[in-house]
PyMOL commands that place a pseudoatom at each C-alpha (Angstrom):
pseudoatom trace, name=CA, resn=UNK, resi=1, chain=A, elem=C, hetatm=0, pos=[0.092, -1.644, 9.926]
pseudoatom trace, name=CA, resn=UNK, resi=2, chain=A, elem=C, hetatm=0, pos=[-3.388, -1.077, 10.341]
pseudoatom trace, name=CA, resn=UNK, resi=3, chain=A, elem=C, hetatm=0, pos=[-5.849, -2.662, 12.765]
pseudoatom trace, name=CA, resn=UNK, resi=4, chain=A, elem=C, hetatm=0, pos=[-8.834, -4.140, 10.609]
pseudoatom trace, name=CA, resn=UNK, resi=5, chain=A, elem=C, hetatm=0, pos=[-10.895, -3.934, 13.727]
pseudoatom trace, name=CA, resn=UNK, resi=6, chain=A, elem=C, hetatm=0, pos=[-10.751, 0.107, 13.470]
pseudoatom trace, name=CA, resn=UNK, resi=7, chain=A, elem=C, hetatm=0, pos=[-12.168, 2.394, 10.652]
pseudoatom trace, name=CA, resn=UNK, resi=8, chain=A, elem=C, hetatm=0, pos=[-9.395, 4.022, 8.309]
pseudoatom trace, name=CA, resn=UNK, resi=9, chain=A, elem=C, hetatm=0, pos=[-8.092, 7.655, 9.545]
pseudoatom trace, name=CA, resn=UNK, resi=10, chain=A, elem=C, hetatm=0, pos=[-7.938, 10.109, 6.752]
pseudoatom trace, name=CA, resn=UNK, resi=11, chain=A, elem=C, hetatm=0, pos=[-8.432, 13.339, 5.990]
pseudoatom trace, name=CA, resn=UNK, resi=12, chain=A, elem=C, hetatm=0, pos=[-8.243, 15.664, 2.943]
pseudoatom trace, name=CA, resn=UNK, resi=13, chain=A, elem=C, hetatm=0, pos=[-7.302, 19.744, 3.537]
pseudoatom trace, name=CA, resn=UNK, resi=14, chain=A, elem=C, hetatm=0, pos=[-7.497, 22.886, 1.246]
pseudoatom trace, name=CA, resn=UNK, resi=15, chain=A, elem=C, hetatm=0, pos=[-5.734, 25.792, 1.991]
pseudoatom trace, name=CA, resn=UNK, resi=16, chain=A, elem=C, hetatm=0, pos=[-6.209, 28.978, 0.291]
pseudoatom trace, name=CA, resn=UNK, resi=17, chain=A, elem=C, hetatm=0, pos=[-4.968, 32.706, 0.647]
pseudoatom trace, name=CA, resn=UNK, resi=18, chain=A, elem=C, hetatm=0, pos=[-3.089, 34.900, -0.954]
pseudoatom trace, name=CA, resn=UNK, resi=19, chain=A, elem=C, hetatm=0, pos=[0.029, 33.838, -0.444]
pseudoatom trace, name=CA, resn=UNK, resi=20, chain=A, elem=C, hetatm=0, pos=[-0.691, 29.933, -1.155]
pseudoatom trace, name=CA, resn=UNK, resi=21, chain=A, elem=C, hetatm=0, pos=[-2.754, 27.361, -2.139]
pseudoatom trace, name=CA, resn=UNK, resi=22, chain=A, elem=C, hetatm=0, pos=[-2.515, 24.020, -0.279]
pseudoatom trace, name=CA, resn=UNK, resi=23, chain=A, elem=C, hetatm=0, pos=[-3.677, 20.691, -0.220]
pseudoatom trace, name=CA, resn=UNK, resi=24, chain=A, elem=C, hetatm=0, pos=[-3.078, 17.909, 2.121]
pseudoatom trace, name=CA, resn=UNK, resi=25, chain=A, elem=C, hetatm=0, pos=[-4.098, 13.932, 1.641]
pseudoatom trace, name=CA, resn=UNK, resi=26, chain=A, elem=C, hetatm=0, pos=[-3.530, 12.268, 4.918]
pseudoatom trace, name=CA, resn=UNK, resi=27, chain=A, elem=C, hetatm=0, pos=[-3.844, 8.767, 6.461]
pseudoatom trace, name=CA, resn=UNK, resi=28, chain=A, elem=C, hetatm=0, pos=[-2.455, 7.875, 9.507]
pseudoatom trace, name=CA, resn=UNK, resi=29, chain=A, elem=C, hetatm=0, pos=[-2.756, 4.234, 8.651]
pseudoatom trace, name=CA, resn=UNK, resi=30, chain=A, elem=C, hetatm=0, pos=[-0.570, 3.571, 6.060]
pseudoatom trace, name=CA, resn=UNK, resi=31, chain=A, elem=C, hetatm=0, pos=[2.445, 2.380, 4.860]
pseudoatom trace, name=CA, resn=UNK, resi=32, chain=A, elem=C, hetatm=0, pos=[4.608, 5.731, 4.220]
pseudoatom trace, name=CA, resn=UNK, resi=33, chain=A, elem=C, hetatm=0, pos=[3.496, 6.352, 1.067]
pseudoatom trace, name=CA, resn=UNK, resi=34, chain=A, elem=C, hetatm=0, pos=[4.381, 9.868, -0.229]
pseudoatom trace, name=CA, resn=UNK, resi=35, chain=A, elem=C, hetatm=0, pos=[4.124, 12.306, -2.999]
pseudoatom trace, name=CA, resn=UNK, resi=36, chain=A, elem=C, hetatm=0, pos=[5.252, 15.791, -1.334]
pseudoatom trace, name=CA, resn=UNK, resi=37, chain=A, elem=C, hetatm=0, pos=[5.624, 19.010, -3.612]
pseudoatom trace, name=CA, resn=UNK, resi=38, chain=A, elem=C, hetatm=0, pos=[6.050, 22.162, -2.148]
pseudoatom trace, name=CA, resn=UNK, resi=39, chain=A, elem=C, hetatm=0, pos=[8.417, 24.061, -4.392]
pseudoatom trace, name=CA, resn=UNK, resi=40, chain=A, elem=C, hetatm=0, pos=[10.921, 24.097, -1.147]
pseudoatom trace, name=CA, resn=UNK, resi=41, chain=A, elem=C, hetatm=0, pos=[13.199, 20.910, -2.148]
pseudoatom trace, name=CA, resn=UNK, resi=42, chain=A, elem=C, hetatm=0, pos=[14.476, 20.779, 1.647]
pseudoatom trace, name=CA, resn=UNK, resi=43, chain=A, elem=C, hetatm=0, pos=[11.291, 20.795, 3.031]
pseudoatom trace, name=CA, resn=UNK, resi=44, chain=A, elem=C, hetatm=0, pos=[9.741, 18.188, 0.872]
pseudoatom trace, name=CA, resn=UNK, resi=45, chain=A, elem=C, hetatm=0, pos=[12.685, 15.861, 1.635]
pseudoatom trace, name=CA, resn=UNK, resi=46, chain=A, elem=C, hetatm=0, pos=[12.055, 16.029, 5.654]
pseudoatom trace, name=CA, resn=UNK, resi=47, chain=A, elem=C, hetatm=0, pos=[8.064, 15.671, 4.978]
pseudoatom trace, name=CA, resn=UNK, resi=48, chain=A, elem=C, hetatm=0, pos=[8.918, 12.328, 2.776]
pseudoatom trace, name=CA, resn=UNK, resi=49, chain=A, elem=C, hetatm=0, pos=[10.817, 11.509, 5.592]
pseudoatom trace, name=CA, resn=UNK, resi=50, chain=A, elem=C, hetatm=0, pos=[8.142, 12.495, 8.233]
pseudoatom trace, name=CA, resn=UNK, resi=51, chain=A, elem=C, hetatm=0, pos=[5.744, 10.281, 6.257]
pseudoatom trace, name=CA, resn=UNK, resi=52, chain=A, elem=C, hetatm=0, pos=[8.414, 7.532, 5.849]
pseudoatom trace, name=CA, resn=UNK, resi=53, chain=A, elem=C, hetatm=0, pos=[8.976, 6.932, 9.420]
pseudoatom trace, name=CA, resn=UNK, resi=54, chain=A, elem=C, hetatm=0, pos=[5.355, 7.707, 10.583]
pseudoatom trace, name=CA, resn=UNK, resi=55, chain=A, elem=C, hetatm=0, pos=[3.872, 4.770, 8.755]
pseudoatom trace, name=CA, resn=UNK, resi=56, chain=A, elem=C, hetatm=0, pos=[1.693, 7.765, 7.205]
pseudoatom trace, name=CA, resn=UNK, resi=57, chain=A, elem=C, hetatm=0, pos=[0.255, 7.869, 3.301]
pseudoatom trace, name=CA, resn=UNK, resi=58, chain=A, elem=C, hetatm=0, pos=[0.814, 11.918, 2.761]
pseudoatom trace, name=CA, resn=UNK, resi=59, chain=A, elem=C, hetatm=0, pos=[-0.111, 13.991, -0.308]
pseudoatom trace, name=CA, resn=UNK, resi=60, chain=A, elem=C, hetatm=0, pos=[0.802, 17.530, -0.301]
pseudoatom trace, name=CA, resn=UNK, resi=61, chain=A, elem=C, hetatm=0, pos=[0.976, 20.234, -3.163]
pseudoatom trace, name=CA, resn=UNK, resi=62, chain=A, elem=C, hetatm=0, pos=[1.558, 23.819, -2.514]
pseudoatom trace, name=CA, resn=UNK, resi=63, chain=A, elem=C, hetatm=0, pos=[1.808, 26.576, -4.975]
pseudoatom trace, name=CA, resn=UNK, resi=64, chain=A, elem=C, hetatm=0, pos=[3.373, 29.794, -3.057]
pseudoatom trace, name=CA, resn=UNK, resi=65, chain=A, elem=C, hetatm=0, pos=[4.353, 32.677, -3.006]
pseudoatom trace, name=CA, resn=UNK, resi=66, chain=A, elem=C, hetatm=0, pos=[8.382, 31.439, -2.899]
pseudoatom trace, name=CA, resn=UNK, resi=67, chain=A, elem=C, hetatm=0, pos=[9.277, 35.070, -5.064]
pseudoatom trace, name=CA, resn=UNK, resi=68, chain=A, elem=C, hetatm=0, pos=[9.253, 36.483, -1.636]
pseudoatom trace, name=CA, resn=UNK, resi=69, chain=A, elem=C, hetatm=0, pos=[11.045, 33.713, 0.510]
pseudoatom trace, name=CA, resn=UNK, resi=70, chain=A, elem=C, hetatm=0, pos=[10.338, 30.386, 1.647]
pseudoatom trace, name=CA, resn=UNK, resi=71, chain=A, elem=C, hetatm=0, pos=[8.221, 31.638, 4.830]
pseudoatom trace, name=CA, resn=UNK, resi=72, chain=A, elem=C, hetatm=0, pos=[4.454, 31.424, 3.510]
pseudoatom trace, name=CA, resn=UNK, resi=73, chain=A, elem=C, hetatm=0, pos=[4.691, 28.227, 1.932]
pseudoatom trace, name=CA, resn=UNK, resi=74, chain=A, elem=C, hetatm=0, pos=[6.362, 26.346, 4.961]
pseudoatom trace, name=CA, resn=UNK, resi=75, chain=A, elem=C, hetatm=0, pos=[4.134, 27.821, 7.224]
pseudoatom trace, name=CA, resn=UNK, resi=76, chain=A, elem=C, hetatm=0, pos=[0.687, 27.208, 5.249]
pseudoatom trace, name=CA, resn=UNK, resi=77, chain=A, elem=C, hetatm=0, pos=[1.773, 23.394, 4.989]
pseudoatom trace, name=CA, resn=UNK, resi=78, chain=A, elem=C, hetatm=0, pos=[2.540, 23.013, 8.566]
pseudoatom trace, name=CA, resn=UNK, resi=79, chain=A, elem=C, hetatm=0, pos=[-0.818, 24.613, 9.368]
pseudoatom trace, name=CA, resn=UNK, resi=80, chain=A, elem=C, hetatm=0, pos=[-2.703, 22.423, 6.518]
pseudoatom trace, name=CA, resn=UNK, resi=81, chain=A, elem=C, hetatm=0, pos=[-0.516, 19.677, 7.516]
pseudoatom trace, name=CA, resn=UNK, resi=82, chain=A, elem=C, hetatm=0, pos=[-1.574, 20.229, 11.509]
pseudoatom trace, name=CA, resn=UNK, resi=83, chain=A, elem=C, hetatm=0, pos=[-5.071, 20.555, 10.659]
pseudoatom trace, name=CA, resn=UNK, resi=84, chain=A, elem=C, hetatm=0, pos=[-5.272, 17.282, 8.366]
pseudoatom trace, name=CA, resn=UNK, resi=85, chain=A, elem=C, hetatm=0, pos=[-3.903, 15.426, 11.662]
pseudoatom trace, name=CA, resn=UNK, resi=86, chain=A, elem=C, hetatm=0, pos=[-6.504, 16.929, 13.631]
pseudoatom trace, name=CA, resn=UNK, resi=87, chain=A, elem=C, hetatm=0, pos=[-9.022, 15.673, 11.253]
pseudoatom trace, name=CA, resn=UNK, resi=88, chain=A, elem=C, hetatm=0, pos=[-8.151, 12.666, 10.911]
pseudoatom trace, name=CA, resn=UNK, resi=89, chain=A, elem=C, hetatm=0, pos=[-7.450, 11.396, 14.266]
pseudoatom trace, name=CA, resn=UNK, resi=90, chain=A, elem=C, hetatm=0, pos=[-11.098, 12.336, 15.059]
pseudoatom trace, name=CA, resn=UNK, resi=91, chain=A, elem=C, hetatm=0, pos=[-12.515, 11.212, 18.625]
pseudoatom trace, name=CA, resn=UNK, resi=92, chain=A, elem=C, hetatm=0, pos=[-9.406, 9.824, 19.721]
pseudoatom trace, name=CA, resn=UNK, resi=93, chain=A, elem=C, hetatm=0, pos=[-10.850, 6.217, 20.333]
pseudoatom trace, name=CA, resn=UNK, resi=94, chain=A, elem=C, hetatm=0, pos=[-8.234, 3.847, 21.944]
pseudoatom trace, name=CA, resn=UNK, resi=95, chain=A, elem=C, hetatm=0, pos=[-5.065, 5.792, 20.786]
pseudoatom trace, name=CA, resn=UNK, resi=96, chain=A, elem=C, hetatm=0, pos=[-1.860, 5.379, 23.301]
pseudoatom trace, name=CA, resn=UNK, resi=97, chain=A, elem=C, hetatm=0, pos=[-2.315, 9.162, 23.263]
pseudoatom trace, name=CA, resn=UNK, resi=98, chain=A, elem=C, hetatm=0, pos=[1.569, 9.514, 24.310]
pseudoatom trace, name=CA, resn=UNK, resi=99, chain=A, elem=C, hetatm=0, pos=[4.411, 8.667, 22.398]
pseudoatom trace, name=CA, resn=UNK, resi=100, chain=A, elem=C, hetatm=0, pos=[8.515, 9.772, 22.415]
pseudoatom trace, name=CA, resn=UNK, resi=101, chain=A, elem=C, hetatm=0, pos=[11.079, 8.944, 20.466]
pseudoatom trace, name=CA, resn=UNK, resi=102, chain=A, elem=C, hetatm=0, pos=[15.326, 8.933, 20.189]
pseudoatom trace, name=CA, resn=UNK, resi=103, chain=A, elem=C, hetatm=0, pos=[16.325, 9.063, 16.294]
pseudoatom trace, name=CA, resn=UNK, resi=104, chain=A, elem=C, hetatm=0, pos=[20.195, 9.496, 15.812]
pseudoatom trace, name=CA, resn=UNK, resi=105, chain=A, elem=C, hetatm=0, pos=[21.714, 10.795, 12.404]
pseudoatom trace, name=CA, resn=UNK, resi=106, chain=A, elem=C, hetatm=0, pos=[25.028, 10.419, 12.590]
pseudoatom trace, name=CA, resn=UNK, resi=107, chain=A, elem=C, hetatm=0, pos=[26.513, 13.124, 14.832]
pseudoatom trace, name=CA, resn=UNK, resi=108, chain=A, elem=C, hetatm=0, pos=[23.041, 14.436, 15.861]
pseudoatom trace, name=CA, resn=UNK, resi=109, chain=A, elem=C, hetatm=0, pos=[20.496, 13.071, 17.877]
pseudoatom trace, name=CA, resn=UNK, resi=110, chain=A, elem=C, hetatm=0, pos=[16.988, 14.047, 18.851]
pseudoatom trace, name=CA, resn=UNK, resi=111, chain=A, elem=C, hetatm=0, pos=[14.344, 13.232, 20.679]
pseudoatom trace, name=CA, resn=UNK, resi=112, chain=A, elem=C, hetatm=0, pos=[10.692, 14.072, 20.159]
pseudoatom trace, name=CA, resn=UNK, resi=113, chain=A, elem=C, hetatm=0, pos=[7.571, 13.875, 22.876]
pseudoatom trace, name=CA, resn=UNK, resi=114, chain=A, elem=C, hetatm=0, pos=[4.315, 14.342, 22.110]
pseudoatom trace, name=CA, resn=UNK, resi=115, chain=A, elem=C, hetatm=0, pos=[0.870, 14.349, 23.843]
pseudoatom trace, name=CA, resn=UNK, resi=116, chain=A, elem=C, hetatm=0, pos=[-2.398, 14.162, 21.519]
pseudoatom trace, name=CA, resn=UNK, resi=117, chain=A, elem=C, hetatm=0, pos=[-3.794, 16.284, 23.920]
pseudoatom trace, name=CA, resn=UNK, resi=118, chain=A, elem=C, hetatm=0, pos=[-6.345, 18.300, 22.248]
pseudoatom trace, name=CA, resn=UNK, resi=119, chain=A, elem=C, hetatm=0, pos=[-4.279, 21.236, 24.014]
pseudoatom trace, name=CA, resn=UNK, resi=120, chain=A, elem=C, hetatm=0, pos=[-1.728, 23.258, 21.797]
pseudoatom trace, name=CA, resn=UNK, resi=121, chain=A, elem=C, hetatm=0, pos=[2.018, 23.342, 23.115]
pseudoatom trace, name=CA, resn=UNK, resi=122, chain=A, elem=C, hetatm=0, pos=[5.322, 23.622, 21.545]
pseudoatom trace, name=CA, resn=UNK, resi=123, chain=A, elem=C, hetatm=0, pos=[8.923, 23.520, 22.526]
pseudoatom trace, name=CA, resn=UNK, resi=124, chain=A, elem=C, hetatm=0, pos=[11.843, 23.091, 20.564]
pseudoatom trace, name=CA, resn=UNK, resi=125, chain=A, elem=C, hetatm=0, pos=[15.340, 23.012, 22.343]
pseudoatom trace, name=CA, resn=UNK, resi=126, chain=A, elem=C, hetatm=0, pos=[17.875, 23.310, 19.501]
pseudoatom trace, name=CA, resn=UNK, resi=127, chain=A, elem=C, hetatm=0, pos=[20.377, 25.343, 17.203]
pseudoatom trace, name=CA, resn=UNK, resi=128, chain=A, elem=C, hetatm=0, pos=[21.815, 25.503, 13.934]
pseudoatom trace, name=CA, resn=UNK, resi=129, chain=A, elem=C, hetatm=0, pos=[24.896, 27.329, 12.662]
pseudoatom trace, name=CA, resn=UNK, resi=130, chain=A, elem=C, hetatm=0, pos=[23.442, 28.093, 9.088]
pseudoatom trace, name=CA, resn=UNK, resi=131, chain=A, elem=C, hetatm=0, pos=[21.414, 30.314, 8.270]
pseudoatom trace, name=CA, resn=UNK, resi=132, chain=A, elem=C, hetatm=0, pos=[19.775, 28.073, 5.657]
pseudoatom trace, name=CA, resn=UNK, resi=133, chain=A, elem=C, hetatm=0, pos=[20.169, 24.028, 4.711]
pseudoatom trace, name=CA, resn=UNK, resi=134, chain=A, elem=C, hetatm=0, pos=[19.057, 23.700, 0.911]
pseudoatom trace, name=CA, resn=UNK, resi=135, chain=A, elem=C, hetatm=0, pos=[16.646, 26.033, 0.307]
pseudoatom trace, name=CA, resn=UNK, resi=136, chain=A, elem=C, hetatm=0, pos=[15.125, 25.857, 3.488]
pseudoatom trace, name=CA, resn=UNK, resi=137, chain=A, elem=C, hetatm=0, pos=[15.830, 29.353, 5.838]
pseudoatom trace, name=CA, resn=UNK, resi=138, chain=A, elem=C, hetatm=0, pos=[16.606, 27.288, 9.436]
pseudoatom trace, name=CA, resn=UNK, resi=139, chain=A, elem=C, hetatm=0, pos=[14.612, 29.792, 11.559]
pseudoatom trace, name=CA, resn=UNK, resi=140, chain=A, elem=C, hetatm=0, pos=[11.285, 28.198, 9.872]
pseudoatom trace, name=CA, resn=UNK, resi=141, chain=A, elem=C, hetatm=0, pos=[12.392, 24.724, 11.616]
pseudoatom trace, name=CA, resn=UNK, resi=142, chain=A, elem=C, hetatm=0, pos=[10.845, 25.707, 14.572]
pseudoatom trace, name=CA, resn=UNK, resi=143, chain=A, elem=C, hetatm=0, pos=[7.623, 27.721, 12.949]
pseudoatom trace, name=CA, resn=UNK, resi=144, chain=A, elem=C, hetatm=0, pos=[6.924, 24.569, 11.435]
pseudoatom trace, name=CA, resn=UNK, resi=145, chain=A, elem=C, hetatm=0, pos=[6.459, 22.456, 14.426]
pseudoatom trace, name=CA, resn=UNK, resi=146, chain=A, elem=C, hetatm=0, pos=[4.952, 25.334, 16.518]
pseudoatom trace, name=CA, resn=UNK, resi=147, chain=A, elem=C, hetatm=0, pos=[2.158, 26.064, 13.546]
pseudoatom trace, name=CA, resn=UNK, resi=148, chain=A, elem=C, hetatm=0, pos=[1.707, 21.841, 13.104]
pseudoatom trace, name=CA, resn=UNK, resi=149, chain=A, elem=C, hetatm=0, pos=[1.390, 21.641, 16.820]
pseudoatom trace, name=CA, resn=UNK, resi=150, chain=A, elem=C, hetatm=0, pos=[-1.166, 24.676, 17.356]
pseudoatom trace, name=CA, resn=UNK, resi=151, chain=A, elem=C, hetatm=0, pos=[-3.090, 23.630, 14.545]
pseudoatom trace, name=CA, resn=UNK, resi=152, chain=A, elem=C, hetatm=0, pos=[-2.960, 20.013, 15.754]
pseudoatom trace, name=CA, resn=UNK, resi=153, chain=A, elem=C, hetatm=0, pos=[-3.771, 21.008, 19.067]
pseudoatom trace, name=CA, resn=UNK, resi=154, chain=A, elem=C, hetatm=0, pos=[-0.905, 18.733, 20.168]
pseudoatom trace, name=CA, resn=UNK, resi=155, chain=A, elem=C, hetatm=0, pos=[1.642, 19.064, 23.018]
pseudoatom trace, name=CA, resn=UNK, resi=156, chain=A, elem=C, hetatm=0, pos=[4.812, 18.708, 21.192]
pseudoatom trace, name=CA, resn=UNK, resi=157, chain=A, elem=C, hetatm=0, pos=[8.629, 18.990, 22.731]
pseudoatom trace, name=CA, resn=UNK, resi=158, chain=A, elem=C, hetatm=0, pos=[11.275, 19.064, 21.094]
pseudoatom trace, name=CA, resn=UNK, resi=159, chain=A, elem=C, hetatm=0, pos=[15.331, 18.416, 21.340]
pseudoatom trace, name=CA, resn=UNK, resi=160, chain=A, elem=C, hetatm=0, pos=[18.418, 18.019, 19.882]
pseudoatom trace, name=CA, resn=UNK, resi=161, chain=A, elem=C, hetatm=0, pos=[20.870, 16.753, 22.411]
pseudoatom trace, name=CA, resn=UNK, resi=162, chain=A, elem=C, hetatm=0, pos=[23.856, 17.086, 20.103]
pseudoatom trace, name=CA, resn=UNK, resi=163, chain=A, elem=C, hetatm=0, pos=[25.508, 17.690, 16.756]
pseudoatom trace, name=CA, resn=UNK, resi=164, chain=A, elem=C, hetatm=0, pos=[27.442, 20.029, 14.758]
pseudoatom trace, name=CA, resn=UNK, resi=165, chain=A, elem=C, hetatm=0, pos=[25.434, 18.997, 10.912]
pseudoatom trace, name=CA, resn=UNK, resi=166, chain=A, elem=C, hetatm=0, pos=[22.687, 21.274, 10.605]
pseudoatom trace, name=CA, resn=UNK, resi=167, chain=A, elem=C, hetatm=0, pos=[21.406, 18.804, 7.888]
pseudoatom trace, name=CA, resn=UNK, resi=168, chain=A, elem=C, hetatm=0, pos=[21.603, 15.895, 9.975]
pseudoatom trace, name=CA, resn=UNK, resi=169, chain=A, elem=C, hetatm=0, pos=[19.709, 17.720, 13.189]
pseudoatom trace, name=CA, resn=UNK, resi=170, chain=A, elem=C, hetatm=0, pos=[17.094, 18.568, 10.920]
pseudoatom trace, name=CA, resn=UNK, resi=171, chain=A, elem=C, hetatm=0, pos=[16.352, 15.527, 9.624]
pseudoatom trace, name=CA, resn=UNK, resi=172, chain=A, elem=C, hetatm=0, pos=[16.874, 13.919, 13.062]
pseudoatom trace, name=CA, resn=UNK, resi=173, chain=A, elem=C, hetatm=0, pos=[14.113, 16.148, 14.340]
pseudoatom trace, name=CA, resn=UNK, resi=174, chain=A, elem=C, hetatm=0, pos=[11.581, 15.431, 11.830]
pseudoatom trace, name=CA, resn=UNK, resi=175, chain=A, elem=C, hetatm=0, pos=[12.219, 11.325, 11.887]
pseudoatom trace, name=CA, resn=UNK, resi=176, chain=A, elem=C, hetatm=0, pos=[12.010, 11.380, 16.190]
pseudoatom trace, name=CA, resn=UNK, resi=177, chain=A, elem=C, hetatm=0, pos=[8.582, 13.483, 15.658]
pseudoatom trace, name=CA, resn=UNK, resi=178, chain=A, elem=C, hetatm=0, pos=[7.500, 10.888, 13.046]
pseudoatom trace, name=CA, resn=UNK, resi=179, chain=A, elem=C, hetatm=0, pos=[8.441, 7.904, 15.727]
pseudoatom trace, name=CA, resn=UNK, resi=180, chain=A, elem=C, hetatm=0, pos=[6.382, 9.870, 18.284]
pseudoatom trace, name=CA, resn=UNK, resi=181, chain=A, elem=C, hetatm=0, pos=[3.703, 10.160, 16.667]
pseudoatom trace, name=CA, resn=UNK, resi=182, chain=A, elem=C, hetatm=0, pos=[3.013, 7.001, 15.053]
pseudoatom trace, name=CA, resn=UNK, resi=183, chain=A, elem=C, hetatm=0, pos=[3.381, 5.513, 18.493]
pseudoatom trace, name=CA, resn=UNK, resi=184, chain=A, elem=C, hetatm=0, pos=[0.838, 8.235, 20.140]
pseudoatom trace, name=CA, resn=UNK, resi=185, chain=A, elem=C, hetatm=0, pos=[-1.770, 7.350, 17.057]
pseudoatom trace, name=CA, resn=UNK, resi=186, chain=A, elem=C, hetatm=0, pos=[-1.539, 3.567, 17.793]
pseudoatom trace, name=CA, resn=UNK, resi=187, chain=A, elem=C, hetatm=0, pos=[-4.602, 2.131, 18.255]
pseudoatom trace, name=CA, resn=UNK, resi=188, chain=A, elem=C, hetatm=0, pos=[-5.493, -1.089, 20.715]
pseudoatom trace, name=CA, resn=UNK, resi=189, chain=A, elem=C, hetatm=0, pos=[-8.837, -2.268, 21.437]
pseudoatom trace, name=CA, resn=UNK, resi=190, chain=A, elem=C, hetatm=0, pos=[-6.926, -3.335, 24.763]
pseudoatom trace, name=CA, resn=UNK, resi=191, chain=A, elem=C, hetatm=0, pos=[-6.640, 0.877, 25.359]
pseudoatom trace, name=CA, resn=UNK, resi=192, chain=A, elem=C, hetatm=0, pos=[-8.888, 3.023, 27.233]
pseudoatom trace, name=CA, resn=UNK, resi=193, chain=A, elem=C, hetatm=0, pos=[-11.388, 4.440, 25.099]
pseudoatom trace, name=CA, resn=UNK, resi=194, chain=A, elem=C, hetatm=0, pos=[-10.527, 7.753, 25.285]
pseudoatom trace, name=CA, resn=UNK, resi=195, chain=A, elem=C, hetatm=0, pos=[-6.972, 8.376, 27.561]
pseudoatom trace, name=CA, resn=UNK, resi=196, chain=A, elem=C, hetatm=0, pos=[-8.139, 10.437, 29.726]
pseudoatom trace, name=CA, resn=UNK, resi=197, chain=A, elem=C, hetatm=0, pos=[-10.053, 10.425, 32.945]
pseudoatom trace, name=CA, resn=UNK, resi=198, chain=A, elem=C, hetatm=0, pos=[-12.085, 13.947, 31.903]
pseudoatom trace, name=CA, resn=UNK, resi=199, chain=A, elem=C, hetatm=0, pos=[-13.437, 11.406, 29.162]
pseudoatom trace, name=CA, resn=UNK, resi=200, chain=A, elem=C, hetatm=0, pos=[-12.401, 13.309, 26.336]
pseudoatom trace, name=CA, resn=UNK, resi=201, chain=A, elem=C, hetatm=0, pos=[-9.415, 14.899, 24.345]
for i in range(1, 201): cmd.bond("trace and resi %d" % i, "trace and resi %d" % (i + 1))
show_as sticks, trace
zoom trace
């Protein structure tokens, strides 16, 4: 729920090369709202849930180039997608800055830490028996999170301390990142101003 004492946190992106066009509505401050097409049915599923359990409002379209494989258009939405949080998140005023989460799903669970850092890490300690879960190729899991977290300029780690379901340790993944981050964007007027004893992030 959003704090009426604080502006709204939004941000619009548009993403275009030749392999994709992209466009991303965010706002951190909402109630999960989505509306996610990216022609990759997998990978719209885990960003509704991503928005879902991130208490964020998220638009995205994407037309790709998915004739060649599903590699372009993950990675131009997790950049657009990075970039949008970036935006929006703006100066940084009051946020907790850190936030971590455990999300079980069934026989998987994961845990997600993050650090709104303005410094780009990522880390993610995990494996999946198939080669692909839908229509989404499992070696982009990780490219998604490293490209959102570089574009972000977030400190993101990553884990999934156990499961056999590739499906479910996906979807664990993204809902623990959500958790993380909606705690790390909470605003208090009872924070610090800015986290950080340098002043800024």
């Amino acid at each position: 729920m959003a704090d009426s004492s604080f502006a709204p946190r939004t941000a619009t992106v548009e993403r275009t090369t030749a392999e994709t066009d992209v466009a991303v509505d965010l706002t951190l401050d909402g109630d999960g709202s989505y509306d996610i097409d990216t022609g990759v049915d997998f990978f719209d599923h885990m960003l509704d849930l991503f928005a879902k359990h991130g208490g964020l409002d998220l638009t995205v379209r994407c037309n790709g180039d998915l004739h060649v494989d599903d590699h372009h258009t993950v990675e131009d939405v997790a950049i657009s997608l990075g970039q949008a949080l970036k935006q929006a998140v703006g100066d940084k005023a009051h946020i907790a800055r850190y936030g971590h989460a455990y999300v079980p799903m069934d026989d998987a669970l994961a845990r997600a830490v993050i650090d709104l850092s303005g410094r780009a890490y990522h880390r993610l300690d995990a494996s999946f028996e198939r080669e692909t879960v839908g229509d989404l190729s499992t070696e982009m899991v990780s490219h998604v999170w490293q490209s959102f977290a570089h574009h972000a300029a977030c400190n993101l780690h990553q884990t999934v301390l156990h499961g056999h379901n590739a499906h479910h340790k996906i979807e664990a993944l993204f809902k623990a990142t959500a958790q993380a981050l909606q705690a790390a964007l909470y605003r208090s007027p009872d924070h610090a101003e800015v986290a950080s004893t340098k002043g800024t992030l």
